[in-house]
DOZA-913141 format. One record per residue (C-alpha): chain; residue in three letters; x, y, z. Coordinates in steps of 0.05 Angstrom, whole numbers, plus 5000, padded with zeros to 4 digits. Last residue first. Layout:
# DOZA-913141
site mol: A type: ALA east: X north: Y up: Z
...
***
This chain:
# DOZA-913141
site mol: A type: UNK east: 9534 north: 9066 up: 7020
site mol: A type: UNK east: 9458 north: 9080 up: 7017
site mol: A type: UNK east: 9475 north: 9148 up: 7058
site mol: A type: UNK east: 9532 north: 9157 up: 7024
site mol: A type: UNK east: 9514 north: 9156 up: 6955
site mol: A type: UNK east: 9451 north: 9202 up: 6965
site mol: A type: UNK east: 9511 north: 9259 up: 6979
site mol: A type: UNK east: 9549 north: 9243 up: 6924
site mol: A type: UNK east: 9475 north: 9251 up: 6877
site mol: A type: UNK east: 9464 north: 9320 up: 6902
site mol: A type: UNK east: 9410 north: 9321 up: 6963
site mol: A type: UNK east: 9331 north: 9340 up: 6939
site mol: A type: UNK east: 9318 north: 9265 up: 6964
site mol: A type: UNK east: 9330 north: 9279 up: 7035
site mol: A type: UNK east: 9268 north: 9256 up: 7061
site mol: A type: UNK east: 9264 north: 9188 up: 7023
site mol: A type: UNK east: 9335 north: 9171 up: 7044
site mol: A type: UNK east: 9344 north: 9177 up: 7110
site mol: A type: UNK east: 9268 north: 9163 up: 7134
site mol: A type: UNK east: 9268 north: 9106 up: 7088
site mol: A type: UNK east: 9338 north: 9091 up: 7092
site mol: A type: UNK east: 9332 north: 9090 up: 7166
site mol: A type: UNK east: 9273 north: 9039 up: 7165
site mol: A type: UNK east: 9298 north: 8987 up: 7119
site mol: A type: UNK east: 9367 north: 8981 up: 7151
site mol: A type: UNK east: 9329 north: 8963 up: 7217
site mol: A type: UNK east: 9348 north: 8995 up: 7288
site mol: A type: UNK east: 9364 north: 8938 up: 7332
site mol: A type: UNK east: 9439 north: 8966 up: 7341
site mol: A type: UNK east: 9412 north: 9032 up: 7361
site mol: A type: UNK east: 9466 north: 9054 up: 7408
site mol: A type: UNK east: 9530 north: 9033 up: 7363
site mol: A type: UNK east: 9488 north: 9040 up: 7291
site mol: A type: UNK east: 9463 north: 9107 up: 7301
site mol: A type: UNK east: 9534 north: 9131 up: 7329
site mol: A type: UNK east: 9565 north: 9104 up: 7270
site mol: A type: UNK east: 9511 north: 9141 up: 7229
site mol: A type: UNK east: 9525 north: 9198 up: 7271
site mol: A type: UNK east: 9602 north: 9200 up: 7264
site mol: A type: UNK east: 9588 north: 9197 up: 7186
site mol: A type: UNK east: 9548 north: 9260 up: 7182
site mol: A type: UNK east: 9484 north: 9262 up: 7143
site mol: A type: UNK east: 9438 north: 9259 up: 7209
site mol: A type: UNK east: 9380 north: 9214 up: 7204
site mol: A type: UNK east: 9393 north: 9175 up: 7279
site mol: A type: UNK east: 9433 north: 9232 up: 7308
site mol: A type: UNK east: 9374 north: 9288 up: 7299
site mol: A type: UNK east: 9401 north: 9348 up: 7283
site mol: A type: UNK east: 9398 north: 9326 up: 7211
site mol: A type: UNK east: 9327 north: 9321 up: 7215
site mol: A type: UNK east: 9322 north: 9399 up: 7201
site mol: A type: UNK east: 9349 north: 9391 up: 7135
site mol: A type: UNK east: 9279 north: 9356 up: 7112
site mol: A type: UNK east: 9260 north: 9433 up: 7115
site mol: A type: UNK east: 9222 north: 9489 up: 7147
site mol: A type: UNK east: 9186 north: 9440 up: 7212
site mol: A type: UNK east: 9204 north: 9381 up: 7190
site mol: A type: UNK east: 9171 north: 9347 up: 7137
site mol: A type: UNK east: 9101 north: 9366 up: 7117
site mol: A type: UNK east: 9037 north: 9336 up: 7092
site mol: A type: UNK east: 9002 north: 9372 up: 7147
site mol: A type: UNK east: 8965 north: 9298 up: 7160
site mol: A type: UNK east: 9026 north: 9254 up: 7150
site mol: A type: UNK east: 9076 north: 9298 up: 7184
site mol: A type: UNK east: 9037 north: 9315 up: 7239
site mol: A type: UNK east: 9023 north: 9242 up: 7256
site mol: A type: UNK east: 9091 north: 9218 up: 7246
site mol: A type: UNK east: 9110 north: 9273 up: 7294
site mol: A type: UNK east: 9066 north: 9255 up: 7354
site mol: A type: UNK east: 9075 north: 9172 up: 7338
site mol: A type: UNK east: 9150 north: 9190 up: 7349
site mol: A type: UNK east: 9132 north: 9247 up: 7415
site mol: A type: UNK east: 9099 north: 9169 up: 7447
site mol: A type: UNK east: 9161 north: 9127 up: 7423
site mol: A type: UNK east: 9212 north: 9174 up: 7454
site mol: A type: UNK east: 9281 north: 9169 up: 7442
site mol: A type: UNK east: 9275 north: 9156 up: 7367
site mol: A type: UNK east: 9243 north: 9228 up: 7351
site mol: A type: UNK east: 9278 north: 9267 up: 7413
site mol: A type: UNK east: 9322 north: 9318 up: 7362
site mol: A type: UNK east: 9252 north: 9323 up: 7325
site mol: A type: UNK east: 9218 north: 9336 up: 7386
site mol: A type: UNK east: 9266 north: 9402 up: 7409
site mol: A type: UNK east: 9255 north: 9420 up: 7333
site mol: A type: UNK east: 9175 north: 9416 up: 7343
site mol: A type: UNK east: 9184 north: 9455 up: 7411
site mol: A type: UNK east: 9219 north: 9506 up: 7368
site mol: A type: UNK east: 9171 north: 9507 up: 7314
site mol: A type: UNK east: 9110 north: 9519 up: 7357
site mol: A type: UNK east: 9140 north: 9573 up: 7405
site mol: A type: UNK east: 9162 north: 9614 up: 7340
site mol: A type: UNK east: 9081 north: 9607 up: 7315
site mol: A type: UNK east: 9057 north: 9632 up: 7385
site mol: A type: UNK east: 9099 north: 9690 up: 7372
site mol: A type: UNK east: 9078 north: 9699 up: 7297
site mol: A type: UNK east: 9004 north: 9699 up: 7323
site mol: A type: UNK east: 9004 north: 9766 up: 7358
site mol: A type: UNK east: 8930 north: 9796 up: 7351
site mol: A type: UNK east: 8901 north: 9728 up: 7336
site mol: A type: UNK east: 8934 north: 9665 up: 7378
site mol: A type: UNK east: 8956 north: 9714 up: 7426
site mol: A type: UNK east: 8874 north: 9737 up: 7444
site mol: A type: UNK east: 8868 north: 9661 up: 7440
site mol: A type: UNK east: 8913 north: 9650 up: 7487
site mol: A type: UNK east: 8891 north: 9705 up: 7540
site mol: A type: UNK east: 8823 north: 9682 up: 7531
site mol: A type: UNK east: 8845 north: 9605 up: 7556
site mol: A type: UNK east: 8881 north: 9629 up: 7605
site mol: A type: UNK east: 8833 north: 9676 up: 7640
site mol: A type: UNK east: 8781 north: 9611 up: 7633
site mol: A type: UNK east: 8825 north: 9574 up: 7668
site mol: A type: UNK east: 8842 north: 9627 up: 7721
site mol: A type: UNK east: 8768 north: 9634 up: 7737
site mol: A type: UNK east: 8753 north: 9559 up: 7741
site mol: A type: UNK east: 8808 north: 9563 up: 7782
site mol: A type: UNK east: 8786 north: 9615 up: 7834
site mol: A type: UNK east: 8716 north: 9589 up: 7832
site mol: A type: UNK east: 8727 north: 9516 up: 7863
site mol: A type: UNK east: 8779 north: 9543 up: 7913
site mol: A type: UNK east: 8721 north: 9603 up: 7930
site mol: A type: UNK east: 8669 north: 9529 up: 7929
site mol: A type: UNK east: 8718 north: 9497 up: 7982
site mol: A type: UNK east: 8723 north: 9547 up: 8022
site mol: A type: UNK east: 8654 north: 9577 up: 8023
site mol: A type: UNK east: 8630 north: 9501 up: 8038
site mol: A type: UNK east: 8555 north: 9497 up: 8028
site mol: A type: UNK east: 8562 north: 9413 up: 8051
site mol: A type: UNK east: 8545 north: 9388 up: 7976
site mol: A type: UNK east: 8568 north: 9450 up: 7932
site mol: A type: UNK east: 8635 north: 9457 up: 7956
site mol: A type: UNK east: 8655 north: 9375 up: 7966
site mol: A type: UNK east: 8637 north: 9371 up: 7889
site mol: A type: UNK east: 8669 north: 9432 up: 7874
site mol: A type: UNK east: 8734 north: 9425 up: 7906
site mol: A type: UNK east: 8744 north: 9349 up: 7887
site mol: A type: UNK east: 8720 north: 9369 up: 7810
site mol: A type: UNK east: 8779 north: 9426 up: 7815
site mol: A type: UNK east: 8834 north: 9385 up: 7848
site mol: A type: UNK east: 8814 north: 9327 up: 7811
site mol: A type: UNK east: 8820 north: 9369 up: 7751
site mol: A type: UNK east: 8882 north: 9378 up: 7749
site mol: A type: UNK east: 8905 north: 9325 up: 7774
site mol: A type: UNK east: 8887 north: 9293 up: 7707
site mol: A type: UNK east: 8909 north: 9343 up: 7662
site mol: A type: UNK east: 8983 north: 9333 up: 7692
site mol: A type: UNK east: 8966 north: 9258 up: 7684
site mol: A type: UNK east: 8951 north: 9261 up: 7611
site mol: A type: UNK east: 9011 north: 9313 up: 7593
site mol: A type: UNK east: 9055 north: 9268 up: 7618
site mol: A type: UNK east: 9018 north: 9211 up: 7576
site mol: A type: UNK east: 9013 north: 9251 up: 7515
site mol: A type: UNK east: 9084 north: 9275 up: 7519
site mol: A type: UNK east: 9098 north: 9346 up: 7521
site mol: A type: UNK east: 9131 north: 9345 up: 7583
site mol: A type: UNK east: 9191 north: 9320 up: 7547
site mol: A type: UNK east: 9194 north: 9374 up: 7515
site mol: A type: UNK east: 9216 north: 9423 up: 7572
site mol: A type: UNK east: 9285 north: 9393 up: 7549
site mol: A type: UNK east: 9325 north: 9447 up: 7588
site mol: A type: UNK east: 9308 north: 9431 up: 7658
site mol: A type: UNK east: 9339 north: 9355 up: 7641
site mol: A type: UNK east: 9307 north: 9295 up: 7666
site mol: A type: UNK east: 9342 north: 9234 up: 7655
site mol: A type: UNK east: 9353 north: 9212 up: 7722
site mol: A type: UNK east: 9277 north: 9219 up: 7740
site mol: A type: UNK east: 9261 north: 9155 up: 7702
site mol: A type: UNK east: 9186 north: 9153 up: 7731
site mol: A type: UNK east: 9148 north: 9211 up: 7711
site mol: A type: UNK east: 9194 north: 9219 up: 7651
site mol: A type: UNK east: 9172 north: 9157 up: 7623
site mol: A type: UNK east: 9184 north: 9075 up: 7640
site mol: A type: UNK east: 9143 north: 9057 up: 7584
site mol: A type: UNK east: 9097 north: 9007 up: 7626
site mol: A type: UNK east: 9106 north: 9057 up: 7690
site mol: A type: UNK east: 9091 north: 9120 up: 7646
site mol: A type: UNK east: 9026 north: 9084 up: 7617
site mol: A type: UNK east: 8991 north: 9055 up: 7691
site mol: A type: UNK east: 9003 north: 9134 up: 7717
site mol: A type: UNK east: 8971 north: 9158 up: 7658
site mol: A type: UNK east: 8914 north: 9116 up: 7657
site mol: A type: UNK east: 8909 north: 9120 up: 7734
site mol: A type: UNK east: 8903 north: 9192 up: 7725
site mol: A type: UNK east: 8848 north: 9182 up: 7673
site mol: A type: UNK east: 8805 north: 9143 up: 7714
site mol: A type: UNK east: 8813 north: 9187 up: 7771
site mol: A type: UNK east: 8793 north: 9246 up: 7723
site mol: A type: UNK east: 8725 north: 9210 up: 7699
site mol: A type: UNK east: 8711 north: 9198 up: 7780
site mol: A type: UNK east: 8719 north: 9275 up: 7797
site mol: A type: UNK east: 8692 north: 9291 up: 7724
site mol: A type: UNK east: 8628 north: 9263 up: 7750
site mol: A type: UNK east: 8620 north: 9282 up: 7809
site mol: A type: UNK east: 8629 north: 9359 up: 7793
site mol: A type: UNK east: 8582 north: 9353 up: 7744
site mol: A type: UNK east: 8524 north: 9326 up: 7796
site mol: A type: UNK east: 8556 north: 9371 up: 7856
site mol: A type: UNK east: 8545 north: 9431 up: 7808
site mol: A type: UNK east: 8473 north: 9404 up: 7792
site mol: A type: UNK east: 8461 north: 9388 up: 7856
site mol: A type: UNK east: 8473 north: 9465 up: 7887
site mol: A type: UNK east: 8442 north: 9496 up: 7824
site mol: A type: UNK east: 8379 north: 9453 up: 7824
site mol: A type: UNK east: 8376 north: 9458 up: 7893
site mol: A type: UNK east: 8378 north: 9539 up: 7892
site mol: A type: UNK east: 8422 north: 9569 up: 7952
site mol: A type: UNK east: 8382 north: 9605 up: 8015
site mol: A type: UNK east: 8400 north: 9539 up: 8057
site mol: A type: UNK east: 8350 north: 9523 up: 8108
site mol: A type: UNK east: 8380 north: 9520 up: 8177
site mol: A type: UNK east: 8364 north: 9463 up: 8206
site mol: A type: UNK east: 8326 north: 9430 up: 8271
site mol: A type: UNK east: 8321 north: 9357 up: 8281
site mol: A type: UNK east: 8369 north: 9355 up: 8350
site mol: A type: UNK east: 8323 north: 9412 up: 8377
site mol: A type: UNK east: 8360 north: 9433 up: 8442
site mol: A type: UNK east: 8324 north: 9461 up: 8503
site mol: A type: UNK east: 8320 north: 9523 up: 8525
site mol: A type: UNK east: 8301 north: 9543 up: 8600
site mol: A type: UNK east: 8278 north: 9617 up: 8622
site mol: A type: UNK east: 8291 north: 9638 up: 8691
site mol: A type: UNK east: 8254 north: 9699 up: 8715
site mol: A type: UNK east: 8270 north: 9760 up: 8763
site mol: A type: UNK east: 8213 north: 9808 up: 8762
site mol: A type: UNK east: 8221 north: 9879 up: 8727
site mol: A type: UNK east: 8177 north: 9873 up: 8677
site mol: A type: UNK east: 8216 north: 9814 up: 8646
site mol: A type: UNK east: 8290 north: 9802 up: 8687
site mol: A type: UNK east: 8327 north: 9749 up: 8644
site mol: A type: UNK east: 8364 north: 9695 up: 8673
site mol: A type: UNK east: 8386 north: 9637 up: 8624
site mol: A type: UNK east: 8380 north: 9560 up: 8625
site mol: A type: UNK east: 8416 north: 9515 up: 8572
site mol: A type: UNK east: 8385 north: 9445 up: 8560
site mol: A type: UNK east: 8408 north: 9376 up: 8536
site mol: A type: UNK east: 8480 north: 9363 up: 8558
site mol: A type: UNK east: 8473 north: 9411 up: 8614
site mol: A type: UNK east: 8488 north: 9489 up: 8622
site mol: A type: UNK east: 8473 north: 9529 up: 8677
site mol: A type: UNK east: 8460 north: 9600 up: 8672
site mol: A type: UNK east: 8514 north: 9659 up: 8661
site mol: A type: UNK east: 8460 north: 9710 up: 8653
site mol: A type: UNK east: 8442 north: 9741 up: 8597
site mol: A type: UNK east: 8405 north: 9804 up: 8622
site mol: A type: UNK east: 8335 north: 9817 up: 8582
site mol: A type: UNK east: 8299 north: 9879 up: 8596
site mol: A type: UNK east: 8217 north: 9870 up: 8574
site mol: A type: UNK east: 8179 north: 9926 up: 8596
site mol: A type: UNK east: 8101 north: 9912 up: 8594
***
């Protein structure tokens, strides 16, 4: 028996949808009603979709946390995030401090844990191409900077010392890059990056006379004991007229 179907433009209810077909050439109204419980069964693995969603979950609520960390710590120390007035494009540096660098992380991977999460629960292509693009560009980064790191070392090296000179010249500015370098110095057993010379471009340990004076007139609470440690102690290879000075 022929079977030609002709959709029909049928009346349409809230419930049910009717359509005119013609089967073996008689005229014939077929009605179809709406299954509220039907689904479409989803082709992706469970333990795939939940575990994504799982992880995803997870660093979602780990990364909150840690945004509000960083958030609660530049409003107690009144940071970069917060004292825009002192930002300067030139003193990239400053981005380098933990708690800067915390809540950059931190949104980070919101964006990415958000994506996934949201991705993998509803089978959002979106979401989980979002979710895939910068996983993807992570991972590109992170191979691209360890293929620097060993074929062309000496540039990532240069990079290194400057942004350690740009934190020297920030040392008493900014308690967060101070607990930075003391920690360097104490571990690497170094100080500065080349030399103890390169604390005289700081204005706090400088050897000039017009930076001691400024030392004193914008760092009036500084201790005597703690400049002539870091004055004197680091610059003990100085000639004796030199040592005078300082102590002087």
């Amino acid at each position: 028996m022929n079977d030609n179907r002709k959709g029909g433009g049928g009346n349409v209810d809230d419930d049910n949808s009717f359509d005119e077909v013609i089967i073996g050439g008689r005229n014939a109204v077929l009605k179809v009603e709406r299954d509220d419980n039907f689904a479409i069964q989803s082709n992706v693995n469970r333990w795939l979709k939940y575990g994504i969603f799982s992880l995803s979950y997870l660093f979602l609520l780990f990364s909150i946390g840690l945004f509000a960390l960083g958030i609660w710590a530049q409003m107690a120390k009144s940071g970069v995030l917060v004292d825009l007035k002192k930002f300067d494009s030139k003193n990239v540096v400053l981005f380098l401090e933990p708690t800067a660098l915390i809540t950059v992380i931190a949104i980070i991977i919101v964006i990415i844990s958000f994506c996934g999460a949201i991705g993998s629960l509803r089978d959002n292509c979106f979401y989980l191409m979002v979710y895939e693009c910068m996983l993807g560009c992570l991972i590109i980064t992170y191979l691209m900077l360890i293929v620097t790191t060993i074929f062309n070392g000496f540039v990532l090296l240069r990079v290194i010392e400057i942004t350690i000179e740009d934190i020297i010249i920030l040392y008493r500015d900014e308690p967060d890059l101070q607990l930075l370098v003391d920690w360097i110095q104490i571990n690497f057993k170094c100080c500065g990056v080349h030399s103890p010379h390169d604390w005289n471009n700081n204005i706090y340990f400088s050897f000039e006379i017009s930076a001691i004076s400024a030392c004193w007139t914008h760092m009036a609470h500084l201790k005597l004991a703690v400049y002539h440690f870091h004055a004197v102690k680091e610059r003990r290879q100085q000639p004796p007229h030199l040592r005078t000075r300082i102590v002087a």
